[in-house]
C-alpha positions in Angstrom: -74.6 -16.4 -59.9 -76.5 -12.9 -58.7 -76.2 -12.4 -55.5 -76.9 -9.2 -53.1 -74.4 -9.0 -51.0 -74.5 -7.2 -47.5 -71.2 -4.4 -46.8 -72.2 -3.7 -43.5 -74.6 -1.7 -41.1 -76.4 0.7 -42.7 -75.3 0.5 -46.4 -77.5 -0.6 -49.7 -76.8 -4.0 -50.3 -75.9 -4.3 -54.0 -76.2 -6.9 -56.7 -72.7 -8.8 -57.6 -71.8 -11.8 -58.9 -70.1 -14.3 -57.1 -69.7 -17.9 -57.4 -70.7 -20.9 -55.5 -69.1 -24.1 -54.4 -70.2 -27.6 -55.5 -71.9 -29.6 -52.9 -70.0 -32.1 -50.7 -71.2 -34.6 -48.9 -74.4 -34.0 -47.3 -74.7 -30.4 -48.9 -77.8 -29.8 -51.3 -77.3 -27.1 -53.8 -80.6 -25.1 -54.4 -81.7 -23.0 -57.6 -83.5 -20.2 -55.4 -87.4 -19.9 -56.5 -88.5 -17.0 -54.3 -87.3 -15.8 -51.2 -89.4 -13.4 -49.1 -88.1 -9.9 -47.5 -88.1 -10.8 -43.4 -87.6 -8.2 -40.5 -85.1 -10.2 -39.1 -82.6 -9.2 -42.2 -83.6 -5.5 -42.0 -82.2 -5.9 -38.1 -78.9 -7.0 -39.1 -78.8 -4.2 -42.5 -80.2 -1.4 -39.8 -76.9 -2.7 -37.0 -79.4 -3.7 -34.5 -77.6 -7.3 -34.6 -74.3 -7.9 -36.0 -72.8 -10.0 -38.4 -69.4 -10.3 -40.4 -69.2 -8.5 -44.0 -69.3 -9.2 -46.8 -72.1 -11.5 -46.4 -75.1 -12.5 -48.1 -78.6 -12.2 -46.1 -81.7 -13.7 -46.8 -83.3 -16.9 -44.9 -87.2 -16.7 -46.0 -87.0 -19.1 -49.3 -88.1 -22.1 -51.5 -86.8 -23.9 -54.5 -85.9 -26.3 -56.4 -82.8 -29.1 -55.6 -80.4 -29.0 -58.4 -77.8 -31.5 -57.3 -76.8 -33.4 -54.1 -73.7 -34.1 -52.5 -73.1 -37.9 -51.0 -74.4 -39.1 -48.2 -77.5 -37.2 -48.7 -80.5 -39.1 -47.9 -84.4 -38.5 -49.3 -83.4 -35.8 -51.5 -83.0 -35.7 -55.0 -82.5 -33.4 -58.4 -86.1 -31.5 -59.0 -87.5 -31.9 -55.8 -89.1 -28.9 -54.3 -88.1 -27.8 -51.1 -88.0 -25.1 -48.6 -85.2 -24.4 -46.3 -85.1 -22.9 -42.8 -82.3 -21.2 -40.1 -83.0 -24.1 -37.5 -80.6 -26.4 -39.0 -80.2 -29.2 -36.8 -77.2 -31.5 -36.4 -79.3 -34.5 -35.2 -77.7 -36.0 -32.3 -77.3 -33.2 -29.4 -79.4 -33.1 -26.4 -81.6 -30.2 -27.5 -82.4 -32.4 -31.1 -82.7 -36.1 -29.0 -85.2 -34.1 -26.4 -87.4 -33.0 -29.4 -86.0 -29.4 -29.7 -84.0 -29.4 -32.5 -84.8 -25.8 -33.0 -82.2 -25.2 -30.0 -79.4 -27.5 -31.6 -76.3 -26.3 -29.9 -73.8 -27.8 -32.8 -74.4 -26.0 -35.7 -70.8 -25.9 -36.7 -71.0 -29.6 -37.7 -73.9 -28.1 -40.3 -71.3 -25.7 -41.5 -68.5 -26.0 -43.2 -65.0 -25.7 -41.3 -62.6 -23.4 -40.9 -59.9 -25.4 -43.2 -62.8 -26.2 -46.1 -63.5 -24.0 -49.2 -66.1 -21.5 -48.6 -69.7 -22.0 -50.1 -69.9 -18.7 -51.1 -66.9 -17.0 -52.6 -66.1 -13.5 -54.9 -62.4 -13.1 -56.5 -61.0 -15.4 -54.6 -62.8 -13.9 -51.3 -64.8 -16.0 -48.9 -68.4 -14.3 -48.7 -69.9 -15.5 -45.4 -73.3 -17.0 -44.7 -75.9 -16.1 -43.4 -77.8 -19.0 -40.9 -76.1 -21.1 -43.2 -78.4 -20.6 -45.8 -77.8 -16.6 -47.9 -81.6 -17.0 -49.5 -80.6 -13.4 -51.5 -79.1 -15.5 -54.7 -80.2 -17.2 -57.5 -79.1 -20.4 -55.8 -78.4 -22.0 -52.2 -75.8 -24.2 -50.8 -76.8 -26.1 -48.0 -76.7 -28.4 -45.3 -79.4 -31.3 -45.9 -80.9 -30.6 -42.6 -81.3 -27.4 -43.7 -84.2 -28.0 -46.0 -87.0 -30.5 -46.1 -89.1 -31.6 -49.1 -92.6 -30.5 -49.8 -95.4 -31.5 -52.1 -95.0 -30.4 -55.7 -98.0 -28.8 -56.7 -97.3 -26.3 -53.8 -96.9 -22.8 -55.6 -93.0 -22.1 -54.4 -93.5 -17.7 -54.2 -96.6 -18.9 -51.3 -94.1 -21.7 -49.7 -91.3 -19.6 -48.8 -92.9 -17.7 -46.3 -93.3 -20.9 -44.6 -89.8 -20.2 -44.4 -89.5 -18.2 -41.5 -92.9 -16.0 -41.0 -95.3 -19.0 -40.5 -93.3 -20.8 -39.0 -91.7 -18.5 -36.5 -96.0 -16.8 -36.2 -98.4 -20.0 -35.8 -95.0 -21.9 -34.6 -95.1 -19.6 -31.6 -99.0 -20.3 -30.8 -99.3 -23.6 -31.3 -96.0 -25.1 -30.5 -94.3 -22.4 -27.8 -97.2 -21.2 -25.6 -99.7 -24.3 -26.9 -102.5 -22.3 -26.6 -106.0 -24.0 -25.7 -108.9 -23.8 -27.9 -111.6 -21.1 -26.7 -109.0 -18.9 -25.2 -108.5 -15.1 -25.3 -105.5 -13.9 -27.4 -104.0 -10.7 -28.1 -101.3 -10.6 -31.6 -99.1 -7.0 -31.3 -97.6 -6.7 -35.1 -99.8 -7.3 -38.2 -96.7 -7.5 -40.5 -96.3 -11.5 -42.2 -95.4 -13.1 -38.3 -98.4 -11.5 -36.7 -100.5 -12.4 -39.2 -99.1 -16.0 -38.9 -99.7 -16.1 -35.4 -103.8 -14.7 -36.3 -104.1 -17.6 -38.5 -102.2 -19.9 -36.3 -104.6 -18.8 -33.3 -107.6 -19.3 -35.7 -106.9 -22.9 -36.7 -106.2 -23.4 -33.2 -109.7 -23.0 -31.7 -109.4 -19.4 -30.0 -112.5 -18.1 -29.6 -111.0 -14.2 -29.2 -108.1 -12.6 -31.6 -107.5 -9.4 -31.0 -105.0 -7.8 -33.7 -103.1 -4.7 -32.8 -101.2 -2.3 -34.6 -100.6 1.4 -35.9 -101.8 1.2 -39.4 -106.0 0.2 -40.4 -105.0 -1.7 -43.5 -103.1 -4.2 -41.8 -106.0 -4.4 -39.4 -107.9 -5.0 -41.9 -105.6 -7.7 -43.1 -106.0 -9.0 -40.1 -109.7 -9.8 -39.8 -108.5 -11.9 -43.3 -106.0 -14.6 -41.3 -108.8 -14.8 -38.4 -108.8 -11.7 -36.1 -112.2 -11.4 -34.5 -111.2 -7.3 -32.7 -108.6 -4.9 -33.4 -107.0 -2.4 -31.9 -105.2 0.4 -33.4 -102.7 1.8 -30.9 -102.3 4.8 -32.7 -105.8 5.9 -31.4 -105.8 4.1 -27.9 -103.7 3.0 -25.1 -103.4 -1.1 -26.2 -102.8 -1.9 -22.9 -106.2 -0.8 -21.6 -108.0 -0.9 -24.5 -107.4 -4.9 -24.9 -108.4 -5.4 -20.8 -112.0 -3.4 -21.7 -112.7 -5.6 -24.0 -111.8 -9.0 -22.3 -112.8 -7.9 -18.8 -109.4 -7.8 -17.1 -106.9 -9.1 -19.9 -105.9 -11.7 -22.2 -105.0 -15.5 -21.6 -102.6 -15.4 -24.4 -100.7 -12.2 -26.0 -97.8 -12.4 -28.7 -95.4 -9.7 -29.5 -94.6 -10.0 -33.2 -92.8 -6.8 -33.9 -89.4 -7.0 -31.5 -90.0 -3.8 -29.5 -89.0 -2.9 -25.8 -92.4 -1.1 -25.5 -94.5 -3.6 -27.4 -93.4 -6.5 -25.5 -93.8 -4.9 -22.4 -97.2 -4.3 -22.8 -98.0 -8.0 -24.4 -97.3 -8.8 -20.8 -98.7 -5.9 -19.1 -102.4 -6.9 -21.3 -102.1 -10.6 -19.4 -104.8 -11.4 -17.4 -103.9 -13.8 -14.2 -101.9 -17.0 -14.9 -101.4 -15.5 -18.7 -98.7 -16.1 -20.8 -96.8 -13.5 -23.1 -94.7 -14.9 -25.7 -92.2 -12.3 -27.7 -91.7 -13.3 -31.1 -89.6 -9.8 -32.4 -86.5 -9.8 -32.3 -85.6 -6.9 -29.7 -82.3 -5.0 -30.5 -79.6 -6.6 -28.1 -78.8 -5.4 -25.2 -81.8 -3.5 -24.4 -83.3 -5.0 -21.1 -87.2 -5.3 -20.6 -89.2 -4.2 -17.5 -92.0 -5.9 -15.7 -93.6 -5.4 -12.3 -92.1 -8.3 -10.2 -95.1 -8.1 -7.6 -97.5 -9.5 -10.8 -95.5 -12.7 -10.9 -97.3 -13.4 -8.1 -100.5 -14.0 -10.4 -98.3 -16.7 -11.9 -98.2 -14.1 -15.4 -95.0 -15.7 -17.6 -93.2 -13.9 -19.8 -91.5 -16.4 -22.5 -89.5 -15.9 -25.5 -89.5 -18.6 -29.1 -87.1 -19.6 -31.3 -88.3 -20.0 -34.4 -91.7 -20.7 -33.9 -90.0 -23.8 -30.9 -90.4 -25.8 -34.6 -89.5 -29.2 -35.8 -89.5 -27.7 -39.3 -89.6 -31.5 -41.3 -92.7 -32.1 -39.8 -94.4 -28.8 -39.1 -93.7 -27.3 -42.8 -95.3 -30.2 -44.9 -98.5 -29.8 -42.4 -98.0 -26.1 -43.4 -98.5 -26.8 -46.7 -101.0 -28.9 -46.5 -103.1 -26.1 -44.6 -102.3 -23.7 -47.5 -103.8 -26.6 -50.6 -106.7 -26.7 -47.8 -107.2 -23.5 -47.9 -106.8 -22.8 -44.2 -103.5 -20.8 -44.5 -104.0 -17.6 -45.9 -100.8 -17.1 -47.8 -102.1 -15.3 -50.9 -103.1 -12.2 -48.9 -99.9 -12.3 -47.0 -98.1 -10.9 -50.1 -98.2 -7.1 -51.0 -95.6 -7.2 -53.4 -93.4 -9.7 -55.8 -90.3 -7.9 -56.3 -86.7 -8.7 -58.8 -83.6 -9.2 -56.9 -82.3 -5.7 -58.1 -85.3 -4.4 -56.5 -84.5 -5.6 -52.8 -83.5 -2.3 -51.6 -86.6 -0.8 -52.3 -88.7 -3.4 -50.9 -86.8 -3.1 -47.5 -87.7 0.8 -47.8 -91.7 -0.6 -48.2 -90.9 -2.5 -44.6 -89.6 0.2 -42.9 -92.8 2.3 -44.2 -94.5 -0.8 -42.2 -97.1 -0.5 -45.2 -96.9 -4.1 -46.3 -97.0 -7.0 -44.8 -94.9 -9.1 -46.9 -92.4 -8.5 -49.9 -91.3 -11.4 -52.2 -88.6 -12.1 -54.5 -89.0 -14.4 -57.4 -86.3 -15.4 -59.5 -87.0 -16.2 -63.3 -84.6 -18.7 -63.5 -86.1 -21.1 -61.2 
């Protein structure tokens, strides 16, 4: 199969081929429909998080089960599916207390040390990347790695279920479970913050304030259910978002994983308000808060993956999209090839667009 495969920090990732293993038991191998171009890839590329080369990235996809391994239960050949990085063994105490997206034994989900790898190139084992490398023309996986969705669910649309809505309306409506009629402020109009708009809309807010550097994704944002923006370009956010609201926001969400930018989702809180940071801030960088405004009982919270139970949530997903609820049609810019992906991670750090997608022909 194509694959592109990942050399290290701050190198082009270039297509190869490479091959793939057959499933085993409780593996699902997956012919890749389209997978979508995620900030959280550009962060490991860029050497803001590290991970072992040669590798291939990708975790934003959809497609269609080819064959399954044994043991594998409620999925079969031709159904359409979409995976996701919270894979979940099942029987911890994060996935028995209802957080599977915390599961703490992955390795049972992966294969072991003394097993073939999945992915492989002259003899070579190619690592994975959150146990799923979604930049291929097909997936092997874990089965609770992937859950089944309706068929007449366009797949391009349904991978950014993948990851961006998830991890965006995940954060609103399962992380900081926000209340209908509040005050929210999204920081990041790219395909998360956008999420979290639409997630906030469908949620009852009765104020969304989108903020961000660049008017067309404001724009955008008005689209997914933004009632104000802000561009912080022209104004200070901060203050700009407390004019409006009369002292600050109840809710503020920081979808672009900046030190600044998630500072000032918490410093735009009004009393008792809660900041959640969505980005994925470069580790090891620390963030500052004034400790004397904890005593107005302002949080400052962080979520994994949208805090999902991605079986359940990602069907209801869909369901939103077919009921036109979920605007995932305006979410893409661009549908790229797979020898283009280079290119589209040059559009992203541009921060023109806010999603790119790659469809595969031979889905």
């Amino acid at each position: 199969m194509k694959a592109a495969l990942f050399h290290g920090p701050g190198q082009p990732l270039t297509i190869e081929t490479m091959s793939i293993s057959s499933p085993g038991p409780r593996e699902v191998l997956i012919r890749t429909a389209a997978v979508g171009l995620c900030h959280s890839d550009l962060h490991y590329i860029e050497g803001d998080y590290s991970f072992d080369a040669p590798a291939v990235l990708g975790h934003e996809a959809a497609g269609i089960v080819e064959q399954v391994g044994t043991d594998v239960i409620d999925l079969s050949p031709g159904d359409h599916v979409i995976t996701c990085l919270s894979v979940f063994c099942g029987h911890c105490e994060f996935c028995t207390t209802g957080r599977p997206f915390n599961c703490d034994h992955q390795d049972e989900t992966a294969r072991r040390q003394d097993q073939p790898s999945r992915l492989h190139q002259n003899n070579r084992p190619v690592q994975q990347f959150y146990e799923l490398s979604a930049f291929a023309e097909q997936m092997l996986v874990h089965e609770h790695a992937v859950v089944k969705i309706r068929p007449d669910m366009p797949l391009d649309r349904a991978a950014l279920i993948g990851c961006a809505v998830t991890t965006g309306m995940g954060a609103v409506t399962n992380t900081a479970r926000i209340r209908v009629g509040s005050t929210v402020a999204v920081i990041g109009c790219g395909g998360v913050g956008l999420s979290a708009i639409n997630g906030a809309a469908i949620a009852g807010a009765g104020r969304i304030i989108a903020i961000d550097v660049q008017d067309s994704k404001l724009d955008l944002a008005r689209t997914f259910g933004a009632t104000d923006v802000v561009n912080a370009a022209m104004v200070d956010p901060v203050d700009a978002v407390k004019e409006m609201t009369g002292g600050g926001v109840e809710y503020s969400f920081e979808a672009l994983g900046l030190k600044k930018t998630s500072e000032q989702a918490y410093e735009m809180l009004r009393r008792s308000g809660v900041a959640t940071i969505i980005g994925m801030v470069p580790e090891g960088q620390k963030l500052e808060i004034d400790a004397a405004s904890l005593l107005l009982e302002k949080r400052l919270q962080g979520s994994n993956m949208g805090s999902n139970r991605f079986r359940v949530d990602m069907p209801r997903y869909v369901d939103f999209y077919m009921s036109g609820k979920l605007h995932l049609d305006q979410m893409i810019a661009k549908r790229i090839q797979l020898d283009q992906i280079n290119e589209g991670f040059d559009d992203m750090r541009a921060g023109q667009f806010a999603r790119s997608v790659i469809v595969f022909d031979n889905a």
